[in-house]
C-alpha positions as CSV (number, residue, x, y, z in Angstrom):
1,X,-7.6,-20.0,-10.6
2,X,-5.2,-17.9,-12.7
3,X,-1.9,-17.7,-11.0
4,X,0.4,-14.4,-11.0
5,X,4.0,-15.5,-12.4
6,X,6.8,-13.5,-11.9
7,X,4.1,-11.1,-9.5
8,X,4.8,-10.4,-6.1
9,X,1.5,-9.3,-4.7
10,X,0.8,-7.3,-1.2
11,X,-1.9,-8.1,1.0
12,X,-1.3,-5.4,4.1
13,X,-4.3,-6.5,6.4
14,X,-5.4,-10.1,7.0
15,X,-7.1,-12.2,9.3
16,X,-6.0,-15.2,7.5
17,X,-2.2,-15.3,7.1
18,X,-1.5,-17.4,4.3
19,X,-4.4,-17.6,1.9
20,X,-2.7,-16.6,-1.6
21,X,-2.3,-19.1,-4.8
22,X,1.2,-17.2,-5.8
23,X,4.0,-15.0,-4.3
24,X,2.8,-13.0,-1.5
25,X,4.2,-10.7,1.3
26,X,1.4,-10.7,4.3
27,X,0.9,-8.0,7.3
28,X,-1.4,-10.3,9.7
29,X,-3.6,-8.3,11.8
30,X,-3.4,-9.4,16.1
31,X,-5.2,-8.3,19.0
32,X,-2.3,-7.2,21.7
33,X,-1.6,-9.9,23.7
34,X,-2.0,-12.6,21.2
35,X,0.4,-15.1,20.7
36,X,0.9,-15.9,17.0
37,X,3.0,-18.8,15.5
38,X,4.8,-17.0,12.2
39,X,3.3,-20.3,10.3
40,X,3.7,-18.4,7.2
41,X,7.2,-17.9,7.4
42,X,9.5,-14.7,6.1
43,X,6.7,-13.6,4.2
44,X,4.5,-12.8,6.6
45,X,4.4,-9.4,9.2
46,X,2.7,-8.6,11.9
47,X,0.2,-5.3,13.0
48,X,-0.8,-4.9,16.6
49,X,-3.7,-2.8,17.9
50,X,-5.9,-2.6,20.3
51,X,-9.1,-3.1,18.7
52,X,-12.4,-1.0,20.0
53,X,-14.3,-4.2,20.1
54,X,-11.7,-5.9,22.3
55,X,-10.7,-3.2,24.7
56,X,-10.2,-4.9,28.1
57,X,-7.9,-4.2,30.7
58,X,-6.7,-0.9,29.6
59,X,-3.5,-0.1,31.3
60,X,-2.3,-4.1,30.8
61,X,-3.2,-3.7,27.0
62,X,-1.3,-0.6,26.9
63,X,1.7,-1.9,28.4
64,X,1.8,-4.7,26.1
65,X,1.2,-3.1,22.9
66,X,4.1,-0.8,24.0
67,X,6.7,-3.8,24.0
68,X,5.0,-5.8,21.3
69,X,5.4,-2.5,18.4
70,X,8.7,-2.2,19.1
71,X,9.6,-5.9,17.3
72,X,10.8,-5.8,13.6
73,X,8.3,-7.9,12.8
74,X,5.6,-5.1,13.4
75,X,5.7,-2.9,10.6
76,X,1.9,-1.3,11.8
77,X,0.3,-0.2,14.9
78,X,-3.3,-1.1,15.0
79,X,-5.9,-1.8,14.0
80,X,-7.3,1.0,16.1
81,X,-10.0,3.3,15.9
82,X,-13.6,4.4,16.3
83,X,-17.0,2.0,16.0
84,X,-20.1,3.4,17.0
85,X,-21.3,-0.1,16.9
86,X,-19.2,-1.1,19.4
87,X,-20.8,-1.5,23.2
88,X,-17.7,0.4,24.4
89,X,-18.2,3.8,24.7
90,X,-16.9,6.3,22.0
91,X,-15.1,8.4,25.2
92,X,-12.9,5.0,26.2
93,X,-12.6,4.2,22.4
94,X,-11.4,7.8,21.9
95,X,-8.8,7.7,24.7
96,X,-7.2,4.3,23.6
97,X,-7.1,5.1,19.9
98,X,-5.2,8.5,20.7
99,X,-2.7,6.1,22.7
100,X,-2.8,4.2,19.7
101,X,-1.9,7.5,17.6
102,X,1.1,8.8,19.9
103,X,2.9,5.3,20.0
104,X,2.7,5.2,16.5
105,X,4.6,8.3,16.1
106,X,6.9,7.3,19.1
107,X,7.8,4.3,16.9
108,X,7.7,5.3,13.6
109,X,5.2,3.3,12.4
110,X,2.0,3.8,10.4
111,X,-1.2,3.2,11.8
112,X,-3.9,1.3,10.7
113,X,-7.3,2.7,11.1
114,X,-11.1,0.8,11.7
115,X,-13.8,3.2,11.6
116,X,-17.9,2.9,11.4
117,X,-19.8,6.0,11.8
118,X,-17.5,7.7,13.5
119,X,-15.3,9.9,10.9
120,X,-16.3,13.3,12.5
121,X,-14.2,12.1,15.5
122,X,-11.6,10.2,13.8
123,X,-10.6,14.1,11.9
124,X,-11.2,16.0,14.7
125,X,-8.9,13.8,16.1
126,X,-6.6,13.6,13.5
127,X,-6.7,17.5,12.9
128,X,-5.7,18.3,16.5
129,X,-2.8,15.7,16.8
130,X,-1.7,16.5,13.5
131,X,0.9,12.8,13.0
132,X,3.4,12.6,11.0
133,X,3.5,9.1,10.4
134,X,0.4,7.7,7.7
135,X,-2.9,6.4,8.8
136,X,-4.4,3.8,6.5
137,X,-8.0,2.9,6.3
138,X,-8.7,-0.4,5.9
139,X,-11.5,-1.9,4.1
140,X,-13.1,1.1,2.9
141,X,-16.4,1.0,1.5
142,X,-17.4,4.3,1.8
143,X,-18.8,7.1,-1.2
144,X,-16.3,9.2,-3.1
145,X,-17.2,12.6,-1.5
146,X,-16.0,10.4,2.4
147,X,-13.2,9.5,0.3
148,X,-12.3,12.7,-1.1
149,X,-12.3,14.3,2.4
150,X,-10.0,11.7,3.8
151,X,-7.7,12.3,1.5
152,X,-7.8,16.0,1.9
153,X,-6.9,15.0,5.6
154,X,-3.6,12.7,5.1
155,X,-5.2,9.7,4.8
156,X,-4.7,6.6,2.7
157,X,-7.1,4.0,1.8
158,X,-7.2,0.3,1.7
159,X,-9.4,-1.6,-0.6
160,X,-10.4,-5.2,0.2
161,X,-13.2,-7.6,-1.1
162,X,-16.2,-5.1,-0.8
163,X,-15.6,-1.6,-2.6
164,X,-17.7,1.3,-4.3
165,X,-16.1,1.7,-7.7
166,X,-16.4,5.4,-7.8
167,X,-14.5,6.0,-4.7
168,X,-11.9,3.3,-6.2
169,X,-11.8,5.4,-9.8
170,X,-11.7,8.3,-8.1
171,X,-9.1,7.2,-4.9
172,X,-6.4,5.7,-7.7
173,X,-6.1,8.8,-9.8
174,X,-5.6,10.9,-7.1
175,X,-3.3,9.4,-4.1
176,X,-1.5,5.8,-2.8
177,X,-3.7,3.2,-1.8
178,X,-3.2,-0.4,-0.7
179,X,-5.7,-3.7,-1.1
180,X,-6.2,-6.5,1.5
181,X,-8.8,-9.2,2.0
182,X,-9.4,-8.3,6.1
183,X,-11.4,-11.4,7.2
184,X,-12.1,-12.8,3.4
185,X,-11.1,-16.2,2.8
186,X,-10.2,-14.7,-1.0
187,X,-6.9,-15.0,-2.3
188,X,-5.2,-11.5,-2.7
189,X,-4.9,-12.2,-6.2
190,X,-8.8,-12.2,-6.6
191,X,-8.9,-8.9,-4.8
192,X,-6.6,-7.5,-7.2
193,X,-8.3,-8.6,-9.9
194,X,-11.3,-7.3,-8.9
195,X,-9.7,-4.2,-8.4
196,X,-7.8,-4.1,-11.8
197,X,-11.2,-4.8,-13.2
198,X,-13.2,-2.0,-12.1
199,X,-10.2,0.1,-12.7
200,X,-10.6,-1.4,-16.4
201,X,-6.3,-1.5,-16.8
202,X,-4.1,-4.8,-16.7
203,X,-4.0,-6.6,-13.3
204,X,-0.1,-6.6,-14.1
205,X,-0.4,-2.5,-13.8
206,X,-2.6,-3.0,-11.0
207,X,0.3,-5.2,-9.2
208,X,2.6,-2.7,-10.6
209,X,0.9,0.8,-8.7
210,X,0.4,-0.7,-5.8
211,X,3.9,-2.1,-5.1
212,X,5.1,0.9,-5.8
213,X,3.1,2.7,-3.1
214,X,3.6,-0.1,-0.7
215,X,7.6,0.3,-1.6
216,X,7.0,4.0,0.1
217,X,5.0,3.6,3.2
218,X,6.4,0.5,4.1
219,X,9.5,-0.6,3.0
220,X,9.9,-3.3,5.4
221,X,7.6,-5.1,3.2
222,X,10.1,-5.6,0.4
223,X,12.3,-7.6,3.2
224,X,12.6,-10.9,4.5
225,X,13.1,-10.7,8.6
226,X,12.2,-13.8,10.2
């Protein structure tokens, strides 16, 4: 495998904290309450959600997300969302992501959104609680016209492993957007690549756009805290 030299590459949603083959600045994904070993060192950072498949003991999940987004080391609330796949029902999954939505404005920090056949309610919620801080949607794989109205709405995409090129094409010219490998054992640089390659340009320009728009929504990135 190729390595990036002299490339500092940005991974901003994993399940596996650690997998790269050059230089690499992480944001882990944890489920509130987790206890997680910084094994990666001070380039790795932390999100903290309450995910709709794991939503337990509301008020005690609550309470602990509250004190755990307030740590440095938590530049994103979430993931949090919507799944209509999920055997929790949309009305509980609708109540503890807007929880999810206030705290990240009480914080400062952007959120970072899991959806599945549920972006009527994720606008209509976003419309009438009109944040201020960004929502990011990771690991979208949706058409361009989805796409397209996202955008319109404020929100930023994230591009991992899976991807319709269109929407990619389309996304790039048009707004910020971020790329991550979720629950992929890939490398990030293999993501990029991919990317760079159905955005027919140099990975190198690739690297380039998207630590720039990291370098805007989240700053934190570009430090070391631990």
């Amino acid at each position: 495998m190729t390595q990036f030299l002299d490339m500092l590459c940005y991974d901003i949603h994993t399940h596996h904290c650690g997998i790269s083959s050059g230089d690499t600045r992480f944001v882990y994904n944890s489920l509130v309450g987790e206890d997680f070993d910084p094994a990666c060192g001070n380039h790795c950072f932390l999100s903290c959600g309450i995910h709709p498949w794991h939503i337990g003991d509301v008020a005690r999940q609550q309470e602990q997300l509250k004190q755990t987004v307030g740590d440095g080391k938590v530049l994103l609330v979430g993931e949090a969302g919507l799944d209509k796949c999920c055997g929790t029902s949309l009305e509980l999954q609708q109540a503890v992501f807007e929880y999810q939505c206030r705290l990240s404005e009480e914080v400062g920090k952007p959120l970072v959104v899991h959806c599945v056949k549920a972006w009527s309610e994720l606008l209509h919620i976003k419309k009438r609680l009109k944040p201020s801080q960004p929502w990011i949607i990771h690991g979208f794989r949706g058409k361009p016209e989805l796409a397209r109205q996202l955008l319109d709405n404020g929100c930023l995409l994230s591009f991992g492993e899976h991807f319709n090129r269109d929407t990619l094409v389309l996304v790039a010219a048009s707004a910020p957007f971020f790329a991550e490998t979720d629950e992929s054992a890939l490398p990030i640089e293999t993501v990029y690549r991919r990317l760079a390659d159905a955005l027919d340009c140099p990975v190198e320009t690739l690297a380039g756009t998207i630590a720039g728009n990291v370098r805007r929504v989240l700053p934190s990135l570009f430090m070391d805290i631990y």
